[in-house]
Every structure is written in structure tokens, then in C-alpha cells.
KEBA-911467 format. One record per residue (C-alpha): x, y negated, z. Coordinates in Angstrom, 3 decimals, padded with zeros to 6 digits. Layout:
<nodes>
<u:X	v:Y	w:Z>
...
</nodes>
This chain:
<nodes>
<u:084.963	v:-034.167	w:172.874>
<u:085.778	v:-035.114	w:168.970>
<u:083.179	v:-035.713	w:167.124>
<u:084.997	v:-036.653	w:163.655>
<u:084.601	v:-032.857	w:162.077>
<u:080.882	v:-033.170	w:162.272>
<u:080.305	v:-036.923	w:161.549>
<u:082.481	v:-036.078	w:158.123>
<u:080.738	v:-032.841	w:157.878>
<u:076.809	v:-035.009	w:157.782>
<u:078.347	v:-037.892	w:155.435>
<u:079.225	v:-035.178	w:152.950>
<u:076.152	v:-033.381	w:153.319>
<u:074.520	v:-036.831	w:153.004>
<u:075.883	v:-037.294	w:149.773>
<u:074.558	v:-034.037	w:148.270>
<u:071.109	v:-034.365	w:149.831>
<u:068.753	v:-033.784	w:146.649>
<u:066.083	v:-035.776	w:145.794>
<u:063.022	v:-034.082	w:146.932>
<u:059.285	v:-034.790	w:147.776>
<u:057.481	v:-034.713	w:151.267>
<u:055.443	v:-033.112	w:153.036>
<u:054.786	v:-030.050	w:151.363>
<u:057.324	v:-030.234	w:148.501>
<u:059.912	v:-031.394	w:151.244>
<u:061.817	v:-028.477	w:152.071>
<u:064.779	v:-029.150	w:150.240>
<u:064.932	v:-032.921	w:152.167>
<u:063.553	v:-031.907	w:155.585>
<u:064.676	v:-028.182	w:156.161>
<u:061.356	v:-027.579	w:158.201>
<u:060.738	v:-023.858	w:156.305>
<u:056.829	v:-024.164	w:157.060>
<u:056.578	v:-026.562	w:153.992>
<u:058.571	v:-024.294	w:151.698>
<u:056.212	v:-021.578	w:152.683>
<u:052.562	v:-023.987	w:151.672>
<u:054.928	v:-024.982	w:148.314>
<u:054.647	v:-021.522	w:147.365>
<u:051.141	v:-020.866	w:148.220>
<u:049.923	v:-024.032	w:146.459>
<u:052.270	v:-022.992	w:143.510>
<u:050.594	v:-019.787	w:143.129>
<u:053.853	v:-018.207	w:143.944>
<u:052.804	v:-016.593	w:147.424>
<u:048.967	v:-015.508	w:149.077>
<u:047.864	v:-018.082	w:151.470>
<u:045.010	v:-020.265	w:152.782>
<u:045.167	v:-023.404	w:150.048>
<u:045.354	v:-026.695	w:151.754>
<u:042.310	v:-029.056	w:151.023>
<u:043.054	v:-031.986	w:148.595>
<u:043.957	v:-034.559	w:151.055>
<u:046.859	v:-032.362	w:152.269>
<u:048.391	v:-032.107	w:149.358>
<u:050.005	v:-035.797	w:148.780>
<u:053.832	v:-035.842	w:147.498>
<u:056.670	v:-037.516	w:149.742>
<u:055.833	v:-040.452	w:146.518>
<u:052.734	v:-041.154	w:147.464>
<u:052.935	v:-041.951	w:151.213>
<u:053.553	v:-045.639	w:151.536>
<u:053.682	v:-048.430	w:154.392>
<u:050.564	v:-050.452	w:153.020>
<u:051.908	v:-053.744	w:155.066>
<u:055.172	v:-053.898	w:154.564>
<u:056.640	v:-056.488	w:152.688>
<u:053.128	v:-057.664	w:151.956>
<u:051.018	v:-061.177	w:152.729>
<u:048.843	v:-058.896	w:155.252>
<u:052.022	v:-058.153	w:157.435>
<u:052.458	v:-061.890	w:158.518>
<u:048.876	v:-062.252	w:159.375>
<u:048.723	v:-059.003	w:161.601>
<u:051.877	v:-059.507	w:163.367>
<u:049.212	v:-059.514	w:166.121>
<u:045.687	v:-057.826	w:165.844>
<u:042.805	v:-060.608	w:164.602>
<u:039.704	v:-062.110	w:166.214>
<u:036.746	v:-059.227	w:165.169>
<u:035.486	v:-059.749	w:162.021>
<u:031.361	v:-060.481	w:163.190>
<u:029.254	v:-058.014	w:160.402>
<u:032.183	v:-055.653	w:161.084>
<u:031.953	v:-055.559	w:164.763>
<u:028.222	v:-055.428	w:164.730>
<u:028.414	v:-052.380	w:163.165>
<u:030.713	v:-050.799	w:165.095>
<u:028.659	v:-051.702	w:167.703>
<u:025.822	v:-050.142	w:166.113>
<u:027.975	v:-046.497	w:166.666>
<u:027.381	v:-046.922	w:170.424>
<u:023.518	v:-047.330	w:170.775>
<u:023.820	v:-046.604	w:174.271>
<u:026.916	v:-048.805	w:174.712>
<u:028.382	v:-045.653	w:176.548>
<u:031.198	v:-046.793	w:178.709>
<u:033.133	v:-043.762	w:178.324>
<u:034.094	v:-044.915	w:174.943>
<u:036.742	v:-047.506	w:173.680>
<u:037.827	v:-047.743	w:170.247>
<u:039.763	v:-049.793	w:167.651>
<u:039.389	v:-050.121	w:163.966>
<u:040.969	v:-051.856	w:161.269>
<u:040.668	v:-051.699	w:157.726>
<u:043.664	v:-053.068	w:156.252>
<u:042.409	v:-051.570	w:152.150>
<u:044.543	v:-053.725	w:149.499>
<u:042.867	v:-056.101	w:147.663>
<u:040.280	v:-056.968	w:150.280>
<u:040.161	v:-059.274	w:153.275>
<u:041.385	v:-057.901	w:156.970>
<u:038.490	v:-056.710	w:158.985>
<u:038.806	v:-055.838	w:162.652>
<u:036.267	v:-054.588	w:166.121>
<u:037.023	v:-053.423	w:169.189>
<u:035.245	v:-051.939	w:171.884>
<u:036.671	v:-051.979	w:175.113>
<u:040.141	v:-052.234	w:173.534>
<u:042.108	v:-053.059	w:176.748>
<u:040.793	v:-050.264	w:178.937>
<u:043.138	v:-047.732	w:179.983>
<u:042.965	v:-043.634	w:179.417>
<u:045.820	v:-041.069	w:179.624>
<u:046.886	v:-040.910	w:176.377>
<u:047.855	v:-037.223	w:176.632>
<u:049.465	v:-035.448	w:173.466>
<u:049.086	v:-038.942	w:171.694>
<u:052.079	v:-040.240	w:173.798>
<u:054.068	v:-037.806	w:171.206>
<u:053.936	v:-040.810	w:168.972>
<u:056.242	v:-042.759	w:171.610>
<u:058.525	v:-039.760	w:171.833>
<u:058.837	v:-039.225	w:167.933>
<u:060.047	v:-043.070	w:167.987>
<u:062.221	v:-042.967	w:170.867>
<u:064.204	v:-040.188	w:168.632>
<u:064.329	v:-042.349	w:165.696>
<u:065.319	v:-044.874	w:167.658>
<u:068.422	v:-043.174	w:168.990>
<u:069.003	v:-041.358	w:165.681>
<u:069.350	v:-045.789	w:164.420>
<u:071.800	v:-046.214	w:167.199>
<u:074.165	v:-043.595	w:165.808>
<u:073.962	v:-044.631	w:162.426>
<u:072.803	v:-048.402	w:162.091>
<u:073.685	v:-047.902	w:158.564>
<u:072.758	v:-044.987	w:156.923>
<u:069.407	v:-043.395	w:157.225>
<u:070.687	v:-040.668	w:154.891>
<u:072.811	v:-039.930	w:157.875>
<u:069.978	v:-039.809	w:160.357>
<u:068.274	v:-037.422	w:158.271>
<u:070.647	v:-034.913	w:157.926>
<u:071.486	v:-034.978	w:161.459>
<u:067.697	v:-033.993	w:161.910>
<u:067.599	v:-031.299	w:159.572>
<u:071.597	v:-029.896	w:160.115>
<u:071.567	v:-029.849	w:164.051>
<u:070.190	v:-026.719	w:165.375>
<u:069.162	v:-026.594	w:168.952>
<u:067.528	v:-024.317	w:171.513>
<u:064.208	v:-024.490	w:173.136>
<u:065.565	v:-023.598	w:177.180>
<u:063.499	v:-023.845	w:179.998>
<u:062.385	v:-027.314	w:178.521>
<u:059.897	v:-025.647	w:176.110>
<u:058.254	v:-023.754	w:179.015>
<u:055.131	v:-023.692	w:179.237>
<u:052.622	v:-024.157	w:176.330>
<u:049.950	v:-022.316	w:174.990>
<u:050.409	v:-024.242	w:171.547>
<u:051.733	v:-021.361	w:169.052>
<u:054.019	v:-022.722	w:166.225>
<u:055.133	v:-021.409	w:162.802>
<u:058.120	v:-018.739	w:162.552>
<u:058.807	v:-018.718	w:158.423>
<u:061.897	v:-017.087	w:157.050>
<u:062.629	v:-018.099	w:153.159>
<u:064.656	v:-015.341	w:152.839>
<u:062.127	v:-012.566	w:154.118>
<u:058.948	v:-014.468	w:153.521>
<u:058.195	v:-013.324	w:156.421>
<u:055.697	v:-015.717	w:158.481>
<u:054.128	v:-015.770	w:162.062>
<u:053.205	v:-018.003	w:164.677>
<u:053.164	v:-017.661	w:168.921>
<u:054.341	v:-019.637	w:171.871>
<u:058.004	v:-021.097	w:171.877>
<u:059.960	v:-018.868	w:174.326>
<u:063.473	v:-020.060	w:175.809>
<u:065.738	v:-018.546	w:173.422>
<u:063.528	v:-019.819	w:170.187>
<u:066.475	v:-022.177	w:168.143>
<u:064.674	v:-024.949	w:165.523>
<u:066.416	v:-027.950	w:163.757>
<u:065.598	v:-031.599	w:165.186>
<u:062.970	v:-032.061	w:162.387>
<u:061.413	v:-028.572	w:163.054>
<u:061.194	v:-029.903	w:166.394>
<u:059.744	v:-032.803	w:165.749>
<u:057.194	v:-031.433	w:163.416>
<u:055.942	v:-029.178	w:165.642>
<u:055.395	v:-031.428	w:168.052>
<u:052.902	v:-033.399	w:165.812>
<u:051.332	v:-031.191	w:163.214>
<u:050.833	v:-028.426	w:166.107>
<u:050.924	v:-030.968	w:168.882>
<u:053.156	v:-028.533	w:170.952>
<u:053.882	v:-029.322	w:174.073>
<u:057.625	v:-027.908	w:174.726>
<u:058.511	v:-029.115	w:171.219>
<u:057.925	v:-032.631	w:172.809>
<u:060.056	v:-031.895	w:175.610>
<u:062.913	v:-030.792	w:173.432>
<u:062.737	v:-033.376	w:171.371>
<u:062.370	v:-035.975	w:174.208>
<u:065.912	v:-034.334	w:175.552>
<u:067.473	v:-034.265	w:172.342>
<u:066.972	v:-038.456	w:172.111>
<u:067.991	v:-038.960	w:175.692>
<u:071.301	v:-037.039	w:174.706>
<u:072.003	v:-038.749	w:171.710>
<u:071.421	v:-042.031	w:174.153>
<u:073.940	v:-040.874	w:177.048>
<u:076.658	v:-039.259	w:174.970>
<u:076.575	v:-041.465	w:171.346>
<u:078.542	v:-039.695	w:168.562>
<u:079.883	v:-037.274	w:171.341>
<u:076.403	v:-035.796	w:170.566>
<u:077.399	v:-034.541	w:167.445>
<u:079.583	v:-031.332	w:168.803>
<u:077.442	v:-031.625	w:172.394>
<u:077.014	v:-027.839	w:173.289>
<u:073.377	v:-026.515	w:174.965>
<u:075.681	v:-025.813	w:178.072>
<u:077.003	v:-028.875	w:178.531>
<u:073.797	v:-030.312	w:177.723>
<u:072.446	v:-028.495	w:181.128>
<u:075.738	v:-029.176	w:182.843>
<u:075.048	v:-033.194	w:182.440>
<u:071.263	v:-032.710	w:183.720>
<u:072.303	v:-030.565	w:186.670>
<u:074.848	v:-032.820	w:187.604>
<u:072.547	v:-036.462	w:186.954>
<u:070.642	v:-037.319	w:190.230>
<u:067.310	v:-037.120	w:188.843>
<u:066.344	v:-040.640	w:189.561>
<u:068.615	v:-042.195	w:186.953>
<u:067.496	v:-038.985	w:184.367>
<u:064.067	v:-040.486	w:184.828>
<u:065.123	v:-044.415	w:184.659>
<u:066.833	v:-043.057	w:181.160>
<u:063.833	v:-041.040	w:179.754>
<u:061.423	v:-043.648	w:180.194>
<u:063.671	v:-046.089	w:178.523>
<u:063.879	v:-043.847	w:175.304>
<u:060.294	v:-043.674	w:175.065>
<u:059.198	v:-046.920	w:176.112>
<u:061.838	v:-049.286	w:174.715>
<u:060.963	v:-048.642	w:171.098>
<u:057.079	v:-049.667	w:172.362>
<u:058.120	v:-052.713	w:173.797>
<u:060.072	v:-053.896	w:171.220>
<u:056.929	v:-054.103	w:168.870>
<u:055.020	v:-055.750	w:171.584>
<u:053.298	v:-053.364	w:173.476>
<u:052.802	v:-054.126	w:176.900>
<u:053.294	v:-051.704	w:179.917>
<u:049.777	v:-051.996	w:180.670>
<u:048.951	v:-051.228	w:177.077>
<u:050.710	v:-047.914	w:176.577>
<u:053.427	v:-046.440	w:178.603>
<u:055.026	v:-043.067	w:178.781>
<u:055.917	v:-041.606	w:182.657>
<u:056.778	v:-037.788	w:181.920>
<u:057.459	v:-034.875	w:180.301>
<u:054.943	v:-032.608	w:178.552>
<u:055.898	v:-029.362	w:180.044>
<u:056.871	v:-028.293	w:183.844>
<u:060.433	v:-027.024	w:182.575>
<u:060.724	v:-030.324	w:181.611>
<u:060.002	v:-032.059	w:184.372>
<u:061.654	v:-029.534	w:186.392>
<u:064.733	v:-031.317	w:185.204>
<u:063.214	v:-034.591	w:185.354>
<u:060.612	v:-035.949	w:187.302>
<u:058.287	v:-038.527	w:186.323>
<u:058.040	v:-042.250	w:186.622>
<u:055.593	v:-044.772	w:186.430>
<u:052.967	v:-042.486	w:184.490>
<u:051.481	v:-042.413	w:181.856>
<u:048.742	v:-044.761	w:179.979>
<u:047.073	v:-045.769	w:176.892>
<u:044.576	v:-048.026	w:175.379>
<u:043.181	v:-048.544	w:171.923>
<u:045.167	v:-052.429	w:171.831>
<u:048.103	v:-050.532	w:172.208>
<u:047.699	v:-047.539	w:169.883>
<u:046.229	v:-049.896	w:167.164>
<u:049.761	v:-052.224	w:167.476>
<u:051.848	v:-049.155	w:167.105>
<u:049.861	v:-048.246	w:164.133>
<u:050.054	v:-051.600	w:162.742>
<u:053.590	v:-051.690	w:163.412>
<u:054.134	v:-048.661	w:161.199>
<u:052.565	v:-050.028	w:158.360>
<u:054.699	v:-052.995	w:158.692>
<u:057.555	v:-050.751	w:159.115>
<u:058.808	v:-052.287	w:162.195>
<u:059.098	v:-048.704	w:164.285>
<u:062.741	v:-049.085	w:164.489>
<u:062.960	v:-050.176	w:160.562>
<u:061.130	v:-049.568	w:157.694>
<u:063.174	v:-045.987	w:156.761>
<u:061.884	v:-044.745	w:159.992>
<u:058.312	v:-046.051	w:159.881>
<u:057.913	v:-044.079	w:156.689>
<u:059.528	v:-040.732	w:158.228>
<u:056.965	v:-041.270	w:161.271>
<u:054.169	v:-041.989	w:158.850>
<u:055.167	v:-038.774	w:156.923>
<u:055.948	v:-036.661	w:160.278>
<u:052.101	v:-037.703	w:160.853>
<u:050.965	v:-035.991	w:157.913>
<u:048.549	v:-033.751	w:158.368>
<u:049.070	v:-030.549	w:156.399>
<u:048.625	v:-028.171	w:159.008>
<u:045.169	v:-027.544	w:160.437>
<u:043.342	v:-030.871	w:160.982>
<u:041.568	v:-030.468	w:164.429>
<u:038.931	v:-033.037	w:166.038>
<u:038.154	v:-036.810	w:164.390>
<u:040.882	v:-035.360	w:161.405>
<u:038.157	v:-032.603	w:160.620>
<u:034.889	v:-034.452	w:159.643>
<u:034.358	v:-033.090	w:156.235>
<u:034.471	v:-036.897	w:154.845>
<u:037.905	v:-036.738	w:155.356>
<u:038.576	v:-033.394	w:153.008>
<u:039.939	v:-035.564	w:150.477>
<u:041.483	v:-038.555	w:152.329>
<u:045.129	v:-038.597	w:153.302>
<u:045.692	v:-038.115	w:157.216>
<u:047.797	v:-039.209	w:159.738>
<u:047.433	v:-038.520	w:162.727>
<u:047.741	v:-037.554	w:166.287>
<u:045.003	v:-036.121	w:169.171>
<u:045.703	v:-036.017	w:172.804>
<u:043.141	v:-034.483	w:175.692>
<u:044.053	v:-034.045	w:179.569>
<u:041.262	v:-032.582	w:181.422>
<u:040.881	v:-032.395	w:185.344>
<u:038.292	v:-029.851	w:187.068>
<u:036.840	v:-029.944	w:190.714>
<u:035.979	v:-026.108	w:191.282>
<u:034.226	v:-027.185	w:194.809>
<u:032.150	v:-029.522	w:193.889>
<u:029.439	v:-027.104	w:192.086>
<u:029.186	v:-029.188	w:188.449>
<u:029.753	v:-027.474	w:185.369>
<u:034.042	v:-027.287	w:183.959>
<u:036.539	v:-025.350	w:181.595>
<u:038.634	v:-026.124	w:178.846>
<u:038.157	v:-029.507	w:177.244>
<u:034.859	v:-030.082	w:179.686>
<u:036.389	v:-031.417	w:182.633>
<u:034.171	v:-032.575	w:185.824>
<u:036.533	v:-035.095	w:187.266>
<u:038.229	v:-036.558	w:183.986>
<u:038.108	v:-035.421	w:180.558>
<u:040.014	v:-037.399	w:178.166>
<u:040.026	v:-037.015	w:174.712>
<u:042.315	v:-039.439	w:172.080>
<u:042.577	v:-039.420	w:168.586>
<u:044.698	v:-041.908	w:166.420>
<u:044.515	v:-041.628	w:162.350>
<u:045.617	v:-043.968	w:159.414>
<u:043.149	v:-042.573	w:156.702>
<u:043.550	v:-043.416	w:153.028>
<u:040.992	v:-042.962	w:150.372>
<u:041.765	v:-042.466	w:146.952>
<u:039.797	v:-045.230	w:145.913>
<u:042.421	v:-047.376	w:147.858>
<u:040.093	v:-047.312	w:150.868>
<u:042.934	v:-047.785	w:154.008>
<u:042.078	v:-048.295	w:157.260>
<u:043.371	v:-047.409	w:161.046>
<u:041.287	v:-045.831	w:164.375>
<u:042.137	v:-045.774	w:167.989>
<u:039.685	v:-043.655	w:169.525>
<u:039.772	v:-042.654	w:173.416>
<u:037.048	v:-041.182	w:175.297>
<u:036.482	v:-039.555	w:179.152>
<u:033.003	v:-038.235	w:178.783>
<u:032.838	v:-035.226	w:182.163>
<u:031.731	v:-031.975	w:181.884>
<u:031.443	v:-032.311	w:178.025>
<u:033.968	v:-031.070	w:175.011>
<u:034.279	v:-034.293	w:173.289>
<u:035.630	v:-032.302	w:170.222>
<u:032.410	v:-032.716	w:168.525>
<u:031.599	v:-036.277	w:169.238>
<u:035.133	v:-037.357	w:168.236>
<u:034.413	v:-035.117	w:164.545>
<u:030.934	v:-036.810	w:164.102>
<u:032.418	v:-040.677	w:164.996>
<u:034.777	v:-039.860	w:162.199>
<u:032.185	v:-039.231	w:159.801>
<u:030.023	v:-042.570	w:161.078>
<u:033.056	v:-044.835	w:160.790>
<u:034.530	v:-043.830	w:157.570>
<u:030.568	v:-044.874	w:155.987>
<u:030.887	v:-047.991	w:158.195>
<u:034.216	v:-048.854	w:156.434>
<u:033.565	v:-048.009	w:152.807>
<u:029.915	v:-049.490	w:152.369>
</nodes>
């Protein structure tokens, strides 16, 4: 397959790429239509539901607060608690609940590191949270085609259009349809036939957390890993052709390398967060898991750290991640505390819940009787320079964490800025 046409046909598009702003105003950089439609609604231009004030930052004003900084050499591992910092943090957990592990760092310029941890090494499945692996395995393969021009990674994300398949079956998760031309706007469930660019992809998979997006995405970076620059003209048919044909135990030693690599390479251990399989049953339908899946608040806080330090892959693609976390779509859980209404974001929630029908105890959604996780990860910025990083996880039974995770939000954010 020749893949010149299209490699000339992104370096010339990467050369007319205009100067634009991010999230909202990002449109014109990203392609990801959802943003064009909140530009117009926060322009006055269009009727809409206003985002609150700490959605509304400009693609200038997200920043990796470690990188290239004195901080970054001091936290290129994660510090001895700081004592009146961890005694407060321990004051969250009167009951010293053991369902509960947590990381925090505050990391605000201008003031000294402080770090505490509760029961950072113990392991959870890290659910919708392991999108964060996935989003760097893609910008990890996205570096391997183009080690020298992230211009060139980016338009490759917002020119290549690709479609959902079986992968994106099943998920309740309902993203946003939004045509610029029409105005026309909707949301519902991906179906098989739905076509999005890479960045659509990958922003519905974090600012809607959906499930098949995940999948696609995960596929897309596997491809770009198998078939280099080949990729480029790489057809949906002969994208099934290669998975049909692949004996399913080297499909699964190559998806867990994608995902797992770029964690290791930051210094995460396996045993401190590891990604085993796909999010949806299409997906794994194609290919099976391996070695599941795990997380702990060490390991979520390093990745976070890392960001800020730009070392996900390299800076460039620390800051799209950071940006990709944005939140300007609904904030849900620990994002929602009303402390937060004006603080900047990022972040990423994950739940897996488990039910025994038989056994008589209360269950449903979110309030499962045999486990009932619930993660939430979040860089939050203050505008009076306040910066500082949680790794929450949580497997309370029989109980919807949602409300817990909101109210710890509140709690630590007074714990940080007093």
C-alpha cells in the first residue's frame, strides 16, 4: 500500500493549520464540532446551557505546571508525606474506612511540595480511568509515525475519519452528533455505522467517558503500531481483514503493549496500574483479554505527575492529554462539588460494579453487593494559583459512592487551600 499521497497530503495541511485556542475555542485546531457548537453558545451566537466559569479556559491558559521547572527534578518520584498535610488527610477518614485509598499532591507554584497517601499501593479496577492509558498509548503511536512533527500528529487526528464497527458495541454512554453546517445537535449511543475523526474519538472517550469510543480508539493505535505509515491509506476492511486473520493471542500480546508500554516507560509498575482489555464486548470479541486490569492511587498519582512534567510520550503530547482531560462537558462525581465551579478540571472517573442476585443484600446500578468500585482522578487549578492532583479509589458495597466521592472533593480542596 503507498502511503506518500496522504503523508504529503497531512504535511501540507500541517502547514496551513491556523492558530487557534483549545478547548472550547478549538475547533478550527481540533475538528471535534462539539466545541464549535459551546463557542457559539458562549458567544451569544446560538441558545444553549452556558458552561460554568471553570470550563471556559482558552487552549493559552492550560499549562504543564512542572515542566521545565525546579519541582520536576524533585518529583521525578512521589515524596515522603508531608506530616501536618497527612494528618489532615487523615482527618477525612475518621473511621479510617478501609474501602478508601487516596493520593494527593499539591504541587501550587510558589509554595513548597506537599504530599499524603492513604493506602496508596492497594489495588482497585481502575475501570473507565484506564482510558487515560489508552489516550497515551495513541499518542504514543501517533510519536512513532512522526518523531518529528507534532503538527503532523495532530492533523492526522483531526483529518483521518474512521468508523465505529462492531468495536463500539455496546455502551449505554450517548455522545454528541453536531453538524456546523445545519446546527443541528443531538446525542445517543454510537451505533456501527457512526464515522468520527481520531480526536472526536478520543474526546468522547474522556469528556463522555464512552465506552466503544475507547475501543476504537484503542484499535486505531494498535493499527498505527502493526502497519506504520501504511496506516495512512489503511482501509476499515482491511483493518478487519488483519484482525480476522491475527490469531488472537498475539492481537492481545500487541494491545496490551500499546497501552501499557507508555505506563512503564514513566515508571509505573505492573502492579501499580495495568491495562488487560477492551471496554466493550465487540471489542473483545476481536480480542480477548490478558493479564487484567488494575489500579492504585501510586500509580494514577505518577501518571499525573508525569503529565505535568510532560514526560507522557513528550511534552507536546502531555499538553494534548492535559487538554483532552478538560472538562467542558458535564462534570460528573468528585468534578461536581460546587467548590470546583470555578476551578479548571481535568479529569477522568471510572466505576465497575458486580451484583450477587442470590445472596438476598441490597444491588443496582453503581451499588454493587460483591464489588463496587468507584475512581476518580483530577488535576484542579484555582485561579489564585492553587494546583494540586487527587487519586481517589473506593469499593464501598451496596452503596452509590457518587455522593461520597462529590463531598471528599469539597473536604480536600479546604484541606489544600487553608
Amino acid at each position: 500500500m503507498k502511503s506518500k499521497p496522504f503523508f504529503l497530503l497531512l504535511f501540507l495541511a500541517g502547514l496551513l493549520t491556523e492558530a487557534a485556542a483549545y478547548p472550547i475555542d478549538g475547533y478550527a485546531l481540533t475538528g471535534i464540532r462539539r466545541l464549535l457548537r459551546l463557542e457559539l453558545i458562549l458567544k451569544g451566537e446560538m441558545e444553549g446551557k452556558q458552561p460554568i466559569p471553570g470550563a471556559q479556559k482558552s487552549i493559552e491558559d492550560i499549562k504543564l505546571h512542572l515542566y521545565g521547572t525546579p519541582k520536576a527534578d524533585s518529583l521525578g518520584y512521589l515524596p515522603e508525606p508531608d506530616p501536618e498535610f497527612q494528618k489532615k488527610l487523615n482527618a477525612l477518614f475518621p473511621n479510617l474506612n478501609e474501602s478508601y485509598s487516596m493520593t494527593l499532591l499539591d504541587i501550587s507554584p510558589g509554595k513548597p511540595i506537599r504530599y499524603a497517601k492513604r493506602q496508596e499501593s492497594r489495588g482497585f479496577q481502575p475501570g473507565s480511568v484506564g482510558k487515560l492509558a489508552v489516550v497515551a498509548g495513541l499518542f504514543c503511536e501517533l510519536q512513532n509515525l512522526f518523531p518529528d512533527s507534532f503538527e503532523l500528529r495532530r492533523e492526522l487526528l483531526k483529518k483521518r475519519m474512521v468508523k465505529a464497527g462492531q468495536w463500539a458495541i455496546y455502551d449505554e454512554h450517548t455522545v454528541p452528533f453536531y453538524d456546523p453546517e445545519t446546527k443541528k445537535f443531538f446525542k445517543r449511543q454510537v451505533q456501527a455505522s457512526d464515522v468520527f475523526s481520531l480526536y472526536e474519538w478520543a474526546d468522547h472517550m474522556l469528556s463522555v467517558s464512552n465506552n466503544g469510543a475507547a475501543s476504537v480508539v484503542w484499535r486505531e493505535a494498535i493499527l498505527m503500531r502493526v502497519f506504520g505509515k501504511e496506516y495512512f491509506n489503511l482501509t476499515f476492511e482491511q483493518a478487519e481483514a488483519y484482525f480476522k486473520k491475527t490469531p488472537k493471542a498475539s492481537l492481545a500480546d500487541i494491545a496490551t503493549s500499546v497501552v501499557n508500554d507508555p505506563l512503564r516507560a514513566v515508571g509505573i509498575t505492573e502492579d501499580e496500574w495495568r491495562l488487560g482489555q477492551l471496554f466493550t464486548r465487540g471489542g473483545t470479541s476481536y480480542i480477548p483479554g490478558k493479564g487484567g486490569s488494575l489500579g492504585t492511587p501510586k500509580g494514577l498519582m505518577k501518571w499525573l505527575v508525569a503529565i505535568e512534567r510532560g514526560d507522557v510520550i513528550d511534552p507536546e503530547s502531555s499538553l494534548e492529554i492535559k487538554r483532552l482531560m478538560y472538562m467542558t462537558d458535564n462534570r460528573i462525581r468528585y468534578a461536581a462539588n460546587k467548590e470546583l465551579k470555578d476551578a479548571a478540571v481535568y479529569f477522568k472517573s471510572g466505576s465497575l460494579y458486580k451484583c450477587n442476585r442470590s445472596s438476598g443484600e441490597p444491588c443496582g446500578k453503581y451499588q454493587g453487593n460483591v464489588e463496587n468500585f468507584m475512581n476518580s482522578v483530577a488535576i484542579i487549578e484555582h485561579g489564585d494559583s492553587t494546583v494540586y492532583l487527587v487519586a481517589l479509589m473506593t469499593n464501598v458495597l451496596r452503596r452509590n459512592s457518587n455522593t461520597d466521592h462529590n463531598l471528599l472533593a469539597g473536604k480536600v480542596d479546604k484541606l489544600v487551600r487553608e
